[in-house]
TIVO-2410 file (N, C-alpha, C; in nm, 3 decimals):
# residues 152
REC num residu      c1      c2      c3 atome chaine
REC   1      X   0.085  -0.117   0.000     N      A
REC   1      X   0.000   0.000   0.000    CA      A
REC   1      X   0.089   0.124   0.000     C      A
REC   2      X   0.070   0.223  -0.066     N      A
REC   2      X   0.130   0.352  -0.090    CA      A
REC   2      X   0.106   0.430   0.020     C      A
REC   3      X   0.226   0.502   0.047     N      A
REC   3      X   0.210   0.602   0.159    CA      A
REC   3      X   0.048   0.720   0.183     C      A
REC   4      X  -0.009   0.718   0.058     N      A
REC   4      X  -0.116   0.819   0.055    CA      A
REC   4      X  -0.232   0.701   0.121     C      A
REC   5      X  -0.191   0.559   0.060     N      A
REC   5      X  -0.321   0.494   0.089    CA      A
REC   5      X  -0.341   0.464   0.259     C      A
REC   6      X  -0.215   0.466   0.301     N      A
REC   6      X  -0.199   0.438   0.413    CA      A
REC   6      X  -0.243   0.548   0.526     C      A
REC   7      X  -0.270   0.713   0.472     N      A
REC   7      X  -0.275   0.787   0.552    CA      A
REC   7      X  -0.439   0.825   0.533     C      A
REC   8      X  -0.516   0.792   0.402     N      A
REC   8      X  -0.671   0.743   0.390    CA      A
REC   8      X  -0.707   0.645   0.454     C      A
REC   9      X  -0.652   0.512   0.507     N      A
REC   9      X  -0.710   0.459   0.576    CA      A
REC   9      X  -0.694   0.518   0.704     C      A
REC  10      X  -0.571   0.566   0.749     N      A
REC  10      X  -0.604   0.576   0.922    CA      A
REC  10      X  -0.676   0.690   0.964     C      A
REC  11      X  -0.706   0.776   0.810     N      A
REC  11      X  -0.816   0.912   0.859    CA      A
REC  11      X  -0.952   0.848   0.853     C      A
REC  12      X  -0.994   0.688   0.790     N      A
REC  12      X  -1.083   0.644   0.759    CA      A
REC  12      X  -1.142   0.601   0.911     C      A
REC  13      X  -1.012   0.509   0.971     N      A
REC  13      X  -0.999   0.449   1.082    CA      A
REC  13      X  -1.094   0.562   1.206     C      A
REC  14      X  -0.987   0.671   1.188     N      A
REC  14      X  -0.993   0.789   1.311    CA      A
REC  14      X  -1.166   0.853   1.325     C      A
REC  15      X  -1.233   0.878   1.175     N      A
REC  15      X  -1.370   0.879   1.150    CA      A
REC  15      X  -1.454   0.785   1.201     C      A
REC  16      X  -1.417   0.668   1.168     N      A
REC  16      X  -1.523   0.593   1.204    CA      A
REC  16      X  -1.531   0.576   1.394     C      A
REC  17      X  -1.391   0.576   1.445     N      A
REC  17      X  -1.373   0.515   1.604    CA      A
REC  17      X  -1.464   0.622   1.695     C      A
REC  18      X  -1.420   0.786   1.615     N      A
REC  18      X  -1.501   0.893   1.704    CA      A
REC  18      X  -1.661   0.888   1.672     C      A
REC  19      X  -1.696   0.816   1.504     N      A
REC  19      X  -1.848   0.804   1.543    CA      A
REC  19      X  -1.887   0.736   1.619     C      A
REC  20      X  -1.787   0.599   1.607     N      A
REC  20      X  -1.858   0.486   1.755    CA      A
REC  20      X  -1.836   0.560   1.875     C      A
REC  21      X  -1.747   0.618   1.881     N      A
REC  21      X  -1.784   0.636   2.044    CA      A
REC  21      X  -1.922   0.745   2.101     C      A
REC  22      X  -1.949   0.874   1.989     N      A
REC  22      X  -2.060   0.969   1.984    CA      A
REC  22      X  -2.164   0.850   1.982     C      A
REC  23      X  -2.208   0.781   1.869     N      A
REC  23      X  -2.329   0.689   1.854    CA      A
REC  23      X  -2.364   0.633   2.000     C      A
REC  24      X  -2.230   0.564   2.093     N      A
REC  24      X  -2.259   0.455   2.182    CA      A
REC  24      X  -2.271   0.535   2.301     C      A
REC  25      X  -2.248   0.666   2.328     N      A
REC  25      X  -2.241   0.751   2.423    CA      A
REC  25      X  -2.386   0.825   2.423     C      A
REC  26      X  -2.421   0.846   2.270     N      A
REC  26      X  -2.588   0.871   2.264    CA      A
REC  26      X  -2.693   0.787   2.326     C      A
REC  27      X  -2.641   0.662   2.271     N      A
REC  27      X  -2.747   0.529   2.361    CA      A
REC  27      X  -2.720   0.476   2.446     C      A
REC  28      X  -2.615   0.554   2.550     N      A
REC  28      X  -2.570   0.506   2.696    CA      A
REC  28      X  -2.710   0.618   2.772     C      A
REC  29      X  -2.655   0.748   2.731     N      A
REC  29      X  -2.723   0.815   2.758    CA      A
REC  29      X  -2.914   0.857   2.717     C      A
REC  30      X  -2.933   0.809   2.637     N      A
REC  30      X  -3.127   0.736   2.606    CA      A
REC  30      X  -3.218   0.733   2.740     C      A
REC  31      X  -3.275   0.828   2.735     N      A
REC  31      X  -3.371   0.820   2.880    CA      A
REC  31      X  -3.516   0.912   2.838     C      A
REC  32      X  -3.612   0.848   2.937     N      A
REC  32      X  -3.726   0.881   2.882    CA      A
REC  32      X  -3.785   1.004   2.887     C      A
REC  33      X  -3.705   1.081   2.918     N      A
REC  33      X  -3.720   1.225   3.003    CA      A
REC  33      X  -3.721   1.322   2.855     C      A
REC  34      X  -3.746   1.388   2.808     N      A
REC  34      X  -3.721   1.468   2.684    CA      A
REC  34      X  -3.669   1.564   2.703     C      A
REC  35      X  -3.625   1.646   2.812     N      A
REC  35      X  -3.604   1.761   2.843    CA      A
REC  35      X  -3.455   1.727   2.913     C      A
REC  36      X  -3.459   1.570   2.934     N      A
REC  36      X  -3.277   1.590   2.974    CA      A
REC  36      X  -3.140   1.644   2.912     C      A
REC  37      X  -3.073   1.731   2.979     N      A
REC  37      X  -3.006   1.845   2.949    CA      A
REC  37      X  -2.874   1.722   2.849     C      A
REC  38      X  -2.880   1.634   2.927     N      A
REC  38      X  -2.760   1.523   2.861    CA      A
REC  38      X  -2.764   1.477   2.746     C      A
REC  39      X  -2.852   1.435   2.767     N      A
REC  39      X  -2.911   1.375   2.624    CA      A
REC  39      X  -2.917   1.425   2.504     C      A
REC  40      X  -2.997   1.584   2.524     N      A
REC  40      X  -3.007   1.683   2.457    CA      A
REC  40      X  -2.839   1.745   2.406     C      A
REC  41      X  -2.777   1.728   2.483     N      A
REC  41      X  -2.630   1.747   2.477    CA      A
REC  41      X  -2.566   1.680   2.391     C      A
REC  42      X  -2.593   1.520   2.349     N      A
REC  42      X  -2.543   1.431   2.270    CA      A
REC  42      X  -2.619   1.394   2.174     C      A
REC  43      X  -2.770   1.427   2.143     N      A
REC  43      X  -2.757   1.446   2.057    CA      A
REC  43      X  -2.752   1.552   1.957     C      A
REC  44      X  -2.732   1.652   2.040     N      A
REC  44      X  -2.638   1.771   1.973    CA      A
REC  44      X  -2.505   1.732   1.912     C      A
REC  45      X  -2.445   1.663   1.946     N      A
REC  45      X  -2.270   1.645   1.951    CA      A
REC  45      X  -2.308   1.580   1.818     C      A
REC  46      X  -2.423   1.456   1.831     N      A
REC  46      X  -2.410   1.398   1.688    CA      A
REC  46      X  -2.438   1.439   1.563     C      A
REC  47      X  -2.530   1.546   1.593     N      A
REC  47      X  -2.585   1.622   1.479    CA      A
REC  47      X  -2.474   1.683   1.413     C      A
REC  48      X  -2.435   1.744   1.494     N      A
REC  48      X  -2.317   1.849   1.411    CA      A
REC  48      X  -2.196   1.787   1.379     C      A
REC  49      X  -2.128   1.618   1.471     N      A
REC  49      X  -2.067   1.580   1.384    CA      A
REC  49      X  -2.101   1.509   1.255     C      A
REC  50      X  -2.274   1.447   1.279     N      A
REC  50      X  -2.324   1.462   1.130    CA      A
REC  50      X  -2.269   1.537   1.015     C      A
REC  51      X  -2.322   1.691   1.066     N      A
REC  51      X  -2.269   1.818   0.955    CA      A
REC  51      X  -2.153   1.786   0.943     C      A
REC  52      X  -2.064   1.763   1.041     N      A
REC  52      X  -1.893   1.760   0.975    CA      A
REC  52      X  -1.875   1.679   0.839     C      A
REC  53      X  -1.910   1.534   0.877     N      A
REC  53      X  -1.886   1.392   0.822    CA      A
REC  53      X  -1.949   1.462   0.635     C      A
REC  54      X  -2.080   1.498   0.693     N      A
REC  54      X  -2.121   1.559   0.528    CA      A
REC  54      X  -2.072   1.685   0.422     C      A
REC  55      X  -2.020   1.830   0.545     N      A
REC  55      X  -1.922   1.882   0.483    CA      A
REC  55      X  -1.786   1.840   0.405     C      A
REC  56      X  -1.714   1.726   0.509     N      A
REC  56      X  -1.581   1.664   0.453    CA      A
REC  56      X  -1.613   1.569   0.319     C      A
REC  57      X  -1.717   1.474   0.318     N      A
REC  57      X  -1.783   1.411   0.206    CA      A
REC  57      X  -1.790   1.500   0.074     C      A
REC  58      X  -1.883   1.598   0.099     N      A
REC  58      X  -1.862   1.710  -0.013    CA      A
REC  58      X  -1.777   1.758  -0.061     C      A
REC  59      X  -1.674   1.796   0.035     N      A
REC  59      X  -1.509   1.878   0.013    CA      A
REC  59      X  -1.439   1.771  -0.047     C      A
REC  60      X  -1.449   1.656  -0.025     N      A
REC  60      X  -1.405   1.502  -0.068    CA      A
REC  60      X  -1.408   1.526  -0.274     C      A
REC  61      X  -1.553   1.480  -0.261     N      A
REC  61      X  -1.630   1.498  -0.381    CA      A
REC  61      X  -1.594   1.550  -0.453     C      A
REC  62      X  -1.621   1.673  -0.393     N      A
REC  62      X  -1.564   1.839  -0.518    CA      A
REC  62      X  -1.397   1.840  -0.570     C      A
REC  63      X  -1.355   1.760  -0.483     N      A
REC  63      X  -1.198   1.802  -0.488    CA      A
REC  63      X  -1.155   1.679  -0.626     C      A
REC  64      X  -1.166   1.571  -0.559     N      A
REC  64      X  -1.194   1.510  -0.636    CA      A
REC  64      X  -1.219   1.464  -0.783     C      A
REC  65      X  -1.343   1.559  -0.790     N      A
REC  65      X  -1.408   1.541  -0.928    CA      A
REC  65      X  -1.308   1.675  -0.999     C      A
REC  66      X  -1.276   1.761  -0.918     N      A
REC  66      X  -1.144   1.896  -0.988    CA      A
REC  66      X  -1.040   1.848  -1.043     C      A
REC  67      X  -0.985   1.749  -0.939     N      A
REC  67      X  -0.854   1.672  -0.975    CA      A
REC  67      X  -0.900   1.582  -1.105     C      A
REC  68      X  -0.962   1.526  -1.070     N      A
REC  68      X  -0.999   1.435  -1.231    CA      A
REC  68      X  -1.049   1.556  -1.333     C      A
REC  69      X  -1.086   1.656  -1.346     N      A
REC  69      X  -1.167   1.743  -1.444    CA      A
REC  69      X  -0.954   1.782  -1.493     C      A
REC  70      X  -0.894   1.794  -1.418     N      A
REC  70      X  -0.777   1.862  -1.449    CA      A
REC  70      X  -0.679   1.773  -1.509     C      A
REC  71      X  -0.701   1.635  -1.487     N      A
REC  71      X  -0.603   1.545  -1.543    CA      A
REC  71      X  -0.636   1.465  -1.658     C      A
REC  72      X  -0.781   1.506  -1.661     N      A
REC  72      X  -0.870   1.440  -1.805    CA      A
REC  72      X  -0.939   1.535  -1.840     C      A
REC  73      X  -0.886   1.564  -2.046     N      A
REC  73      X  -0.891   1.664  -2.092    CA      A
REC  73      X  -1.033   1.628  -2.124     C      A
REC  74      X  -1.117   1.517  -2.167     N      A
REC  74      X  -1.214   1.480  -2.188    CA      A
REC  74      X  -1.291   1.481  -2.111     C      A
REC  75      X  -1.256   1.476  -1.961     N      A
REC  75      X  -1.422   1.473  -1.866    CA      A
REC  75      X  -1.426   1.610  -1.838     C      A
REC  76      X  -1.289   1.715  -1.845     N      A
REC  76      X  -1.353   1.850  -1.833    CA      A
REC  76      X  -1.485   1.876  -1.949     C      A
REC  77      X  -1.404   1.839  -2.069     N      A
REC  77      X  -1.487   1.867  -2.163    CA      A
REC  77      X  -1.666   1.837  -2.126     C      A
REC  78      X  -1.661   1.710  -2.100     N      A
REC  78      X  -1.776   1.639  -2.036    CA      A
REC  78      X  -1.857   1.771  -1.914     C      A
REC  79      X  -1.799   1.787  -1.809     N      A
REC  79      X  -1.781   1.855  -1.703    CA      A
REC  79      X  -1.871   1.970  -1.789     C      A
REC  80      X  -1.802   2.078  -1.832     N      A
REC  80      X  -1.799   2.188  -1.858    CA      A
REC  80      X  -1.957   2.184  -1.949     C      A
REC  81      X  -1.987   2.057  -1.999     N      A
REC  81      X  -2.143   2.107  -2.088    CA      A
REC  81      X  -2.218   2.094  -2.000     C      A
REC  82      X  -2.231   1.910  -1.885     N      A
REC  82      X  -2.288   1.903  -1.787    CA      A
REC  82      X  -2.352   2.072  -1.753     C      A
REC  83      X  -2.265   2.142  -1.703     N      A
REC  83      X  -2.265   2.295  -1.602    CA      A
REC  83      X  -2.399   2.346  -1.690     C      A
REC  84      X  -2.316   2.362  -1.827     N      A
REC  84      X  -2.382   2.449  -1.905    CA      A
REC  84      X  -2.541   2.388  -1.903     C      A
REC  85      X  -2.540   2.254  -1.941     N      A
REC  85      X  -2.689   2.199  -1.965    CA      A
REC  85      X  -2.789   2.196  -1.821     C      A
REC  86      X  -2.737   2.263  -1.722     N      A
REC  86      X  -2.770   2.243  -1.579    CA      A
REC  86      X  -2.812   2.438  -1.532     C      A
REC  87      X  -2.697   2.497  -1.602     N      A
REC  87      X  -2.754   2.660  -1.627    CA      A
REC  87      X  -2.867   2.648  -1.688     C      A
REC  88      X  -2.894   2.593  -1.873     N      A
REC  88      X  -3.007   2.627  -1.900    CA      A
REC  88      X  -3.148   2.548  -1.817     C      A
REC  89      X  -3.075   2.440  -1.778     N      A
REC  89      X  -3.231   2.427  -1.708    CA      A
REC  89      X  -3.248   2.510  -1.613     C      A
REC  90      X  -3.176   2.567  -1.523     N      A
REC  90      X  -3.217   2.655  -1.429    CA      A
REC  90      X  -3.253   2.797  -1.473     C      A
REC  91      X  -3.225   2.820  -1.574     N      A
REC  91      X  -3.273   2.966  -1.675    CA      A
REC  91      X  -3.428   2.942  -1.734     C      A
REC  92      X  -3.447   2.819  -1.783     N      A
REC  92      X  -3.569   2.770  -1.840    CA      A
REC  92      X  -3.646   2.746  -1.733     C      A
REC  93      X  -3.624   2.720  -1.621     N      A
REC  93      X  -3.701   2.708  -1.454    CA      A
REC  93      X  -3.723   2.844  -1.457     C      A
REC  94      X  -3.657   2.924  -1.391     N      A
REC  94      X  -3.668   3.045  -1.367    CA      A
REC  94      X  -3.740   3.174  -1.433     C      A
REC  95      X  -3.663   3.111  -1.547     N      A
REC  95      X  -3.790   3.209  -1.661    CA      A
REC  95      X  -3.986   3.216  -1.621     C      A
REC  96      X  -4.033   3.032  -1.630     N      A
REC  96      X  -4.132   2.954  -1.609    CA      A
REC  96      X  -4.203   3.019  -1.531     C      A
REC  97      X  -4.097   3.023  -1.377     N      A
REC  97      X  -4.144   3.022  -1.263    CA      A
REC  97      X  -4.267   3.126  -1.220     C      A
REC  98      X  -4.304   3.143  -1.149     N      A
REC  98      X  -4.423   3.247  -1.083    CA      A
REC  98      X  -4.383   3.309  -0.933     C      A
REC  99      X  -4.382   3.482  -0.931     N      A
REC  99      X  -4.369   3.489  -0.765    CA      A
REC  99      X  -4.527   3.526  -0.711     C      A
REC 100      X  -4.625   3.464  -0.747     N      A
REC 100      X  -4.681   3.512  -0.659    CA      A
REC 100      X  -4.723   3.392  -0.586     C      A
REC 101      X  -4.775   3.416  -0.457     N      A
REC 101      X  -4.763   3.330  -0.345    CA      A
REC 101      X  -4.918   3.290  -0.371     C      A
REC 102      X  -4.901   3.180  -0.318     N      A
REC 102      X  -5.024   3.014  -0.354    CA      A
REC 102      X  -5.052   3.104  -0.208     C      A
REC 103      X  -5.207   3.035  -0.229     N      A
REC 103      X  -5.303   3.057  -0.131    CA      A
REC 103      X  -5.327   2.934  -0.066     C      A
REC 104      X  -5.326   2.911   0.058     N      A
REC 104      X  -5.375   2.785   0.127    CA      A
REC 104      X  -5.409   2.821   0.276     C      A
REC 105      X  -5.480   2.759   0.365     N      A
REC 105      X  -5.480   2.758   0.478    CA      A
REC 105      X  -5.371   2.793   0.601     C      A
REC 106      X  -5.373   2.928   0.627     N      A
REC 106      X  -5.262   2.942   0.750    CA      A
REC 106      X  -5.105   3.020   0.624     C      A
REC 107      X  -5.154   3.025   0.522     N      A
REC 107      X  -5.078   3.086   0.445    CA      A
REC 107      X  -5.042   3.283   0.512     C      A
REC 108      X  -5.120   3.300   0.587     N      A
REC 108      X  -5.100   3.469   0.672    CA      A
REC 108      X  -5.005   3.450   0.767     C      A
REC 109      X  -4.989   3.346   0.830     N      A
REC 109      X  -4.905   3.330   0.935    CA      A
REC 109      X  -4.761   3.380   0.856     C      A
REC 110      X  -4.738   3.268   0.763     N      A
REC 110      X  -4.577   3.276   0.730    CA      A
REC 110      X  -4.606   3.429   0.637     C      A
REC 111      X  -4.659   3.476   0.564     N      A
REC 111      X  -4.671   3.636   0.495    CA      A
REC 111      X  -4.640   3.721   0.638     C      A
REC 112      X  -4.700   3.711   0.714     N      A
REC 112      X  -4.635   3.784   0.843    CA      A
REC 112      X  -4.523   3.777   0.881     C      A
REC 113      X  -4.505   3.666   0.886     N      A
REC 113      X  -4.355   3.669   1.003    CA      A
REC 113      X  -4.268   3.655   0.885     C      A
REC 114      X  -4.260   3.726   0.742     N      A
REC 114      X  -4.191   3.721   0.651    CA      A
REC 114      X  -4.081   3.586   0.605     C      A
REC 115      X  -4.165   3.459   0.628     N      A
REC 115      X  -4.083   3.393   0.573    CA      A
REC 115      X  -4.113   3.314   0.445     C      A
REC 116      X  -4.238   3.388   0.405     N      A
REC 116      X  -4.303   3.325   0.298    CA      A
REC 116      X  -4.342   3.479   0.166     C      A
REC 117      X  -4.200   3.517   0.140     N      A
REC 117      X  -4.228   3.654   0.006    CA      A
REC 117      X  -4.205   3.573  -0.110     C      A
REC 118      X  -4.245   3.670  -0.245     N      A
REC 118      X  -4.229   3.662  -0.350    CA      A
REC 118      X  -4.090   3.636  -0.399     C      A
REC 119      X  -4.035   3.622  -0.359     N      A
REC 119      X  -3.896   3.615  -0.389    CA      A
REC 119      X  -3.855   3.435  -0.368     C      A
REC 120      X  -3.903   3.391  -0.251     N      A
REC 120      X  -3.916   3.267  -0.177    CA      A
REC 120      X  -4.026   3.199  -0.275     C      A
REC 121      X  -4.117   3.194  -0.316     N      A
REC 121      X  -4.206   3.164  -0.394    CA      A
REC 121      X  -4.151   3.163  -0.542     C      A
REC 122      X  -4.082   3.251  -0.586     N      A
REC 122      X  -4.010   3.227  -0.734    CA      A
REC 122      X  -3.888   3.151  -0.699     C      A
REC 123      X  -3.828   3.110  -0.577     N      A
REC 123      X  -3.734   3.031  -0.577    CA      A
REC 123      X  -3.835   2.866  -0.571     C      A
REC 124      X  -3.930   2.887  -0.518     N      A
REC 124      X  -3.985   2.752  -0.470    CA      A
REC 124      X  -4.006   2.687  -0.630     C      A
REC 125      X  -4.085   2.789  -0.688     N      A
REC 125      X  -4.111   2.761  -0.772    CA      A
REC 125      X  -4.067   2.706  -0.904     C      A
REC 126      X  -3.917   2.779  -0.889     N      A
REC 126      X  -3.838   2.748  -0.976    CA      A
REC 126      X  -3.747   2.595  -0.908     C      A
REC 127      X  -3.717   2.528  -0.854     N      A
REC 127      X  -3.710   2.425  -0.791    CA      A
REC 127      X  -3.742   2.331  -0.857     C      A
REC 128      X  -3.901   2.360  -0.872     N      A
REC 128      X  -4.038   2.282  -0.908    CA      A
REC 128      X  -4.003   2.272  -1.037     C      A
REC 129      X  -3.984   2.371  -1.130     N      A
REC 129      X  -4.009   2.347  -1.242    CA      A
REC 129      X  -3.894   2.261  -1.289     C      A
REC 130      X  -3.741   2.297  -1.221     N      A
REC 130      X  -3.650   2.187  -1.255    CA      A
REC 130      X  -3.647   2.071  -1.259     C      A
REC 131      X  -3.727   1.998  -1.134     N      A
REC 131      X  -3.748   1.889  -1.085    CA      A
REC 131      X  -3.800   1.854  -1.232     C      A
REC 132      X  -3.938   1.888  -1.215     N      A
REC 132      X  -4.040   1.810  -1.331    CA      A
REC 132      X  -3.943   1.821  -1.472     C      A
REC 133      X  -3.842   1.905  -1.533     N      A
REC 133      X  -3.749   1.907  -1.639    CA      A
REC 133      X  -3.698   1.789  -1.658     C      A
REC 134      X  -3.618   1.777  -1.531     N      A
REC 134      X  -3.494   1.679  -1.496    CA      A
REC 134      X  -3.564   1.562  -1.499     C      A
REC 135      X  -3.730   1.512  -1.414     N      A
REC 135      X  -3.773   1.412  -1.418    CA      A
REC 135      X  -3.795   1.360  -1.588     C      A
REC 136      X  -3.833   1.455  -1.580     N      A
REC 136      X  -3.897   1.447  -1.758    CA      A
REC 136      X  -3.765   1.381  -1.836     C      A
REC 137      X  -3.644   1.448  -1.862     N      A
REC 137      X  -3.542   1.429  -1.932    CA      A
REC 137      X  -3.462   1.262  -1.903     C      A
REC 138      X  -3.508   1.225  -1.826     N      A
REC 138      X  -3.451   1.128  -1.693    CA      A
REC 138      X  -3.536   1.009  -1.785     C      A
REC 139      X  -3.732   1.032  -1.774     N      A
REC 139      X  -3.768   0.930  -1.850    CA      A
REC 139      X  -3.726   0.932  -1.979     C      A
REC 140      X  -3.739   1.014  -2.078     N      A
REC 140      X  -3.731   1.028  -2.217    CA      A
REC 140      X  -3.591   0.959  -2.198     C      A
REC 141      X  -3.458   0.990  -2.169     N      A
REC 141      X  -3.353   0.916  -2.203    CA      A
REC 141      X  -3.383   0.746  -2.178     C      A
REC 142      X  -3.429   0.730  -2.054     N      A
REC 142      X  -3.495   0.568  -2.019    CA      A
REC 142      X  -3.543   0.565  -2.182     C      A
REC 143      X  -3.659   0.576  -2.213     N      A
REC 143      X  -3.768   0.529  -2.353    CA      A
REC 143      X  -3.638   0.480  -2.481     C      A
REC 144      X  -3.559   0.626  -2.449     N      A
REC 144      X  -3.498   0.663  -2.575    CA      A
REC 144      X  -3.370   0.544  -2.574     C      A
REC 145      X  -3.297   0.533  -2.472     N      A
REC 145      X  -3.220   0.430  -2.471    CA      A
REC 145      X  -3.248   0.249  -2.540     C      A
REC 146      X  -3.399   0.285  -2.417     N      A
REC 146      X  -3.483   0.145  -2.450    CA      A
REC 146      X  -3.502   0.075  -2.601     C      A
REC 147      X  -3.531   0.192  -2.665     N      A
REC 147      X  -3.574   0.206  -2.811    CA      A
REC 147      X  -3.503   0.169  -2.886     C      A
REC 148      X  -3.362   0.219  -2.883     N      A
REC 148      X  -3.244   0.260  -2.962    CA      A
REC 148      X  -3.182   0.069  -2.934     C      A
REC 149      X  -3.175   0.045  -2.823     N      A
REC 149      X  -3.149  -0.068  -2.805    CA      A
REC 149      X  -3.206  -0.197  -2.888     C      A
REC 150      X  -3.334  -0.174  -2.855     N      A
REC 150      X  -3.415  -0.251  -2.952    CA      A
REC 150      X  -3.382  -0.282  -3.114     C      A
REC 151      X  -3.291  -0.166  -3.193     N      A
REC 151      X  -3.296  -0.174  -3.321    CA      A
REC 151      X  -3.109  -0.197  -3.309     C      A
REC 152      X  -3.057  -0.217  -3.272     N      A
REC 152      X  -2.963  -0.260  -3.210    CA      A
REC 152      X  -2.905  -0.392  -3.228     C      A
***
């Protein structure tokens, strides 16, 4: 094993030993009380080393996929339309989208306490419209693959 592989496993090692001990210290501490200050304490500790574990995952990821975008002239290439074909859907969302705010039950509450503006509503919205894009594009390649295969 190479010196790099050797210093991924023992950061692998060091990750996993401090979740066992947070996890087993959470369910030492498990009591029926809801308001215990301890408890409440750990599983605080886990949450946020949650957030860590998923920040470093990401930073992982990103770095990662940079280093490969930089050493392969072809998956930048790849890379770089991905972005682009991921702008226009979010331009073609956004365009779509609508700010004015849906009406529903208890809909005054959040208009009050300002966490429900027009602004929040053209983001929601635009979300929405990506989703249903992406779903859409997601089946059609399924059909289209399917198809293509067939004559194949």
């Amino acid at each position: 094993m190479s010196k790099s592989g050797k210093i991924v496993t023992i950061i692998l090692w060091v990750l996993l030993i401090i979740s066992t001990v947070l996890v087993v210290s959470l369910m030492v501490n498990i009591s029926d009380n809801d308001a215990d200050p301890v408890m409440g304490g750990w599983i605080n500790s886990n949450l946020i080393w949650a957030y860590i574990l998923v920040a470093f995952a990401a930073g992982v990821a990103v770095i990662s996929g940079l280093m490969h975008m930089v050493t392969d002239k072809k998956a930048a290439k790849r890379g770089v339309i991905t972005l682009i074909l991921f702008a226009i859907v979010a331009g073609i969302s956004y365009v779509f989208a609508s700010d004015s705010i849906p009406q529903f039950i208890g809909v005054d509450k959040f208009i009050n306490d300002g966490t429900l503006t027009a602004q929040v509503s053209k983001m929601v919205d635009t979300g929405l419209y990506a989703t249903y894009i992406l779903i859409g594009v997601a089946i059609l390649s399924i059909a289209f693959s399917s198809v293509t295969r067939l004559f194949k």
